[in-house]
N, C-alpha and C positions, 0 to 999 in steps of 0.2 A: 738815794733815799735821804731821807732827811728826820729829824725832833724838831717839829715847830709846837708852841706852845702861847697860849693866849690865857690870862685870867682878868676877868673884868672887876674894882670891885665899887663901891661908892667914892671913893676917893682919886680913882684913876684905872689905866689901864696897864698889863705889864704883856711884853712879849719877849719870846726866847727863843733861842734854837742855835744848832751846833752847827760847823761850819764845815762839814765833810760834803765833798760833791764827785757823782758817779760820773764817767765816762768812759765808751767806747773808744779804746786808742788801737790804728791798723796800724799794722805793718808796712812793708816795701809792699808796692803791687798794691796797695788799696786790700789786701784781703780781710775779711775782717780779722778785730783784734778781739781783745781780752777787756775782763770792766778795769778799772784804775780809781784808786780811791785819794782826793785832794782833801788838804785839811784846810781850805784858807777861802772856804767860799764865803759870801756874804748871801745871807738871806733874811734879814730884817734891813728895813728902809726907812730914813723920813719922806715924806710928802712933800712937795709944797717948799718953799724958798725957806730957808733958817728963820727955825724958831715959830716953824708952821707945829701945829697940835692936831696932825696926823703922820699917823705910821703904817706897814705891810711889813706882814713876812711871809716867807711863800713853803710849800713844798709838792712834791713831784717832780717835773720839769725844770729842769733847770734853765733855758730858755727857748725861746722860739724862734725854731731855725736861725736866723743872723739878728734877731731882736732877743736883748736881755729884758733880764727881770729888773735892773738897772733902768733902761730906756724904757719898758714901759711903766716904770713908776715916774720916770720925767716927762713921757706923754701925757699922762694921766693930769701930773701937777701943772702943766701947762692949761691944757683943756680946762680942769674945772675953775683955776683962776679967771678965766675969762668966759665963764658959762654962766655967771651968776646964781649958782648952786647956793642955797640955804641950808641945808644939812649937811651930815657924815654921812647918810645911806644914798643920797645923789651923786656922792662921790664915787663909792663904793660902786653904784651901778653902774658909773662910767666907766671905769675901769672893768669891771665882765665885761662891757660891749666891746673898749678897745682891746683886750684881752684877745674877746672870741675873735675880732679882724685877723689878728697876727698869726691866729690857732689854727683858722683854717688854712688859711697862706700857707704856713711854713711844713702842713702835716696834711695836705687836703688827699696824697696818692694814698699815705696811708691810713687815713679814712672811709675814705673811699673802700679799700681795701677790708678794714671791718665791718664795714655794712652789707659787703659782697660778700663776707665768711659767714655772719651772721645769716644770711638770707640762705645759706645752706643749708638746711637739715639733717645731711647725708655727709658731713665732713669728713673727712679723711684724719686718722690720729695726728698728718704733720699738720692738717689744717687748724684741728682743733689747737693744736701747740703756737702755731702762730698767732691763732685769736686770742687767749689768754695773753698771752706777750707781749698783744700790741695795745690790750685792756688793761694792762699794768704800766708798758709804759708813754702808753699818752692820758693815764690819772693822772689828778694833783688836784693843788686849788692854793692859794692864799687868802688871806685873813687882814681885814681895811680895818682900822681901829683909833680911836680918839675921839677929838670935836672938829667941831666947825659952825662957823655962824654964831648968831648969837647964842645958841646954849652953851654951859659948860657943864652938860653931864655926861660924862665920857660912856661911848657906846661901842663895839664892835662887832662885825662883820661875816660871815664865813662864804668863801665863794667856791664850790667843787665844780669841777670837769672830769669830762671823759671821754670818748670818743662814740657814747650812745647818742651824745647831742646832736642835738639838729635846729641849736637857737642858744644866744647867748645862756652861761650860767646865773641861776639863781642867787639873790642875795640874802643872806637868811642870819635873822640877831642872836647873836647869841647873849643866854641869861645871864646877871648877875649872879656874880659867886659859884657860878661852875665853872672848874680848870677846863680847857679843852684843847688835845693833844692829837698832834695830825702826822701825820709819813709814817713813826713808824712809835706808835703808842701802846707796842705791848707791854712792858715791863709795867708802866703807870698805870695799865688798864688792871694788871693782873694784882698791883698794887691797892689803887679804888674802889673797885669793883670783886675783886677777887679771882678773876680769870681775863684769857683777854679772848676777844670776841670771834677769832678764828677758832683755838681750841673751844669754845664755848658752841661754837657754830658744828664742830667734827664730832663731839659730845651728843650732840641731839638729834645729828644727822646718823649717828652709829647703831645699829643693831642691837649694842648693847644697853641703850638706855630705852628705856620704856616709859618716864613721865612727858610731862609737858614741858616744852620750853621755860613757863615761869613758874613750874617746878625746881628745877637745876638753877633756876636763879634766883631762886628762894633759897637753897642749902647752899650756895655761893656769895650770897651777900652775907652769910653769917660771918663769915674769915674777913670780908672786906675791912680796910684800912681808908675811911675816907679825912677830910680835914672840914673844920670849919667852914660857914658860910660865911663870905664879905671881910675876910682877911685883913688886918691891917698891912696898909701899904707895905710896908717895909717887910712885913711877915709874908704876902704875896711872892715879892723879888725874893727871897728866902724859898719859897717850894717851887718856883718854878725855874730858877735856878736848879737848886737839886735833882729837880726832874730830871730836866733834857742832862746833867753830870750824870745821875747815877743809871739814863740811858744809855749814855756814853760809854760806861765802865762796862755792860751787861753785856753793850756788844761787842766791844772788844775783847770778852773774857770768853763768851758763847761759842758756841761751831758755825755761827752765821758770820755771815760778810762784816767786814768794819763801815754798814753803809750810814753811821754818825760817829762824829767826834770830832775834833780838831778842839780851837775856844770855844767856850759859851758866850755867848752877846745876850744881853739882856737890855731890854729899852722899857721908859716909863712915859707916859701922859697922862697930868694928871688935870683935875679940872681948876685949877690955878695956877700949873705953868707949862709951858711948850712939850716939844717931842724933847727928852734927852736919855742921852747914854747911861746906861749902870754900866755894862763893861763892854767895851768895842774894838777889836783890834786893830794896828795901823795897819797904814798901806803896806810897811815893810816886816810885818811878821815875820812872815813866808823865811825871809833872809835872817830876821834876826837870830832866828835859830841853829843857824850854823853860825853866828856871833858869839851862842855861848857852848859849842863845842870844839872853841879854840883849844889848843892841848896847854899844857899848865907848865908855867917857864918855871 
C-alpha cells in the first residue's frame, strides 16, 4: 500500500509519497508466505533525461511481474523523446498504453481469472474472497505531472486501473488547487472532508441511517478541515508533506498494517525550472541506518 499525493497549484506542481512497500515473501517449498513491510521503496520519478520538467509517482502495484515502475518510467522517457509529442497529456497517454502492455503480460491468468469469477453469479464464499483479493490487488494507478513542449503551465494527470478493464486506462486532469491523495487517503479524507469515503460509504449503506447520501454529507462537511485554494508554492510542499508524515504516524500508531512509512520524498516542477527534489533519499539509506546504530564508545 502506498500515500501518494499530488497538489497542482499556478506556480508548479508538488508530489509525495512514503516509501513503504508490501511483499509476499515464501518460505522453503515455495509455500506461501506472510506480507513484509520495506521502508526504502521509491515511488516518485523523474521523466525524461536530467533536468526534464516531468514527473510520476505511482501507487498499488508495485511492479509488473519482472518490469518496474523504474523501467517503465524509462520506457516511457524513451518513447515520447522520439514520438514527437507536444504536450504533458500525450505523455501521459503514452505511458496508460505502455503500462496496460506490461499489465496484461505480467497478470493476464489472473485476469482472466476475474472475469471468470465475475461472470459467476452463483459464487462460492471462497470465490467471492478470491474476487475481492485479486480487485484489491491488481488496483492502483499513477499520476504523470509537469510540462512539456512549449507551454509552461504545469498540469497533472491521473491514471487508474483494475482488473475490470479490457483497454488501456483513462487519462483524466486533475484541477487546480485540489490536493489529491491515492493508496491509502483515509486519515486526509477524514481530515478534508470529514469522514473518509469507506466509513462514509458503511454509513448509508447501514439500516441505521435513513437520509440521503447528500444528507450525511451535508452534516459531514460541517466538521471538515479544508485548506486554501492555489497554495503558495512553498506552503503546498508544507501540506503535502504533512499529509503523507502524519499518514505515516496514523498508521503506525492504528491496529492496521504499517502498509506507509519509511522517508517522505517530496518532488517540485515548477513552470520556470525543471523536475527537482525537495527531499529524496540515497541509494544507501537502507544501510545508513544501521551506521547510526553503532554502540557508543
Amino acid at each position: 500500500m502506498t500515500i501518494s499525493a499530488c497538489y497542482l497549484s499556478p506556480e508548479g506542481v508538488v508530489l509525495g509519497a512514503d516509501s513503504t512497500s508490501t511483499m509476499f515473501v515464501s518460505g522453503r517449498g515455495h509455500q506461501v508466505g506472510s506480507e513484509h513491510y520495506y521502508n526504502f521503496a521509491q515511488k516518485i520519478f523523474e521523466m525524461g533525461q536530467p533536468g526534464s520538467a516531468i514527473g510520476a509517482t505511482f501507487w498499488g502495484l508495485g511492479s509488473l511481474g519482472e518490469t518496474s515502475q523504474r523501467t517503465l518510467v524509462a520506457e516511457t522517457s524513451q518513447m515520447y523523446l522520439t514520438e514527437g509529442l507536444d504536450d504533458i497529456k500525450g505523455v501521459a497517454t503514452m505511458m496508460a498504453c505502455l503500462f496496460w502492455e506490461h499489465y496484461k503480460e505480467a497478470f493476464g491468468d489472473q485476469l482472466s481469472l476475474v472475469k471468470e469469477l465475475q461472470k459467476n453469479k452463483e459464487r462460492s464464499e471462497s470465490e467471492q474472497q478470491d474476487l475481492v483479493f485479486w480487485q484489491h490487488i491488481l488496483s492502483g494507478g499513477f499520476c504523470v505531472a509537469g510540462r512539456y513542449g512549449k507551454s509552461l503551465e504545469p498540469r497533472a494527470f491521473e491514471i487508474t486501473y483494475g482488473p475490470e478493464l479490457t483497454e488501456p486506462p483513462e487519462v483524466a486532469e486533475l484541477s487546480m488547487g485540489v490536493p489529491k491523495f491515492w493508496g491509502c487517503p483515509n486519515l486526509i479524507e477524514r481530515l478534508t472532508i470529514g469522514m473518509d469515503f469507506a466509513l462514509f460509504s458503511r454509513i448509508v449503506g447501514s439500516d441505521k441511517w435513513t437520509g440521503t447520501a447528500d444528507d450525511l454529507f451535508a452534516l459531514v462537511e460541517e466538521g471538515a478541515l479544508g485548506q486554501p485554494l492555489n497554495l503558495p508554492l512553498r506552503e503546498a510542499i508544507d501540506w503535502i508533506y504533512a499529509s503523507v508524515y502524519t499518514t505515516i504516524k496514523a498508521m503506525k500508531f492504528s491496529h492496521l498494517a504499517p502498509v506507509c512509512g519509511g522517508p517522505v520524498e517530496i518532488a517540485v516542477i515548477t513552470s520556470d525550472r525543471p523536475f527537482r527534489w525537495v527531499k529524496h533519499k540515497q541509494l544507501g539509506e537502507a544501510i545508513s541506518v544501521y551506521d547510526m546504530q553503532e554502540p557508543r564508545k
